[in-house]
C-alpha positions, 0 to 999 in steps of 0.5 A, a space after each residue: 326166301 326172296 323174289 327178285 326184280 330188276 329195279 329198272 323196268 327197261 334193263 336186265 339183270 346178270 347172274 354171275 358164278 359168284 358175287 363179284 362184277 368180276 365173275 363170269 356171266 352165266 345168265 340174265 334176269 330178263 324184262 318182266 321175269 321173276 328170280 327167287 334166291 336165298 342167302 345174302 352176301 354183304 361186303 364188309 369193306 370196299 374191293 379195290 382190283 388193279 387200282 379200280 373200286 370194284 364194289 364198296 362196304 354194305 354192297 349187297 348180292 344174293 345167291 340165285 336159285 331160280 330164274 323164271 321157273 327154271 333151276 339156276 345157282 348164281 349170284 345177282 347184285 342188289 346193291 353194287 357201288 351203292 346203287 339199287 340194281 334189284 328189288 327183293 321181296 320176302 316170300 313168308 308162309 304162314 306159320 303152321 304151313 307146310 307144303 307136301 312134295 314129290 322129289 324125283 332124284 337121279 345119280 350117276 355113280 361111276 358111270 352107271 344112274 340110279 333113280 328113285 322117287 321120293 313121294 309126299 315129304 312135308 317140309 315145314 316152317 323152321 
């Protein structure tokens, strides 16, 4: 897991649905806030769309998971036409750490919602 930064004090950075500068914007990185994501998309080879270079071999995006503490899911470049757009830190729990959590969980199910809470899970370290 990482935490996210703009590499730019001064600017914010986009999510998007997916990692292409050619997806829909559904949100920003403001000044100053944190995101966290997970998995890392690497381009293999450089996308060319309509004549136009769109993102080069070894461009890196990284799917968002959170944006300044609120649940998102979108993908934020970290390297776009080889530029550094935003700054990655690894977040490690020691080994032997666990963390207990509450999960309360909705559905709806034709229509009609079901809940329940699930109470002190330990998640461990894989």
């Amino acid at each position: 897991m990482f935490e996210i930064r703009s590499s730019n004090p001064t600017e914010t950075r986009a999510l998007r649905e997916t990692y292409s500068i050619l997806a829909a914007n559904i949100g920003n990185l403001q000044l100053g806030q944190i995101a966290k994501g997970d998995d890392i998309f690497t381009y293999p080879a450089d996308e060319v769309v309509g004549g136009v270079l769109r993102a080069k071999a070894g461009d890196q995006w990284i799917r968002v998971f959170e944006m300044n503490g609120v649940t998102v899911d979108g993908w934020m470049a970290i390297t776009h036409l080889g530029v550094v757009y935003t700054l990655l830190t690894e977040i490690v729990m020691p080994p032997g750490d666990s963390i207990r959590v509450t999960i309360d969980i909705t559905a709806d199910i034709n229509g009609k919602l079901y809940g329940g809470v699930v109470e002190n899970i330990e998640l461990l370290p894989k």
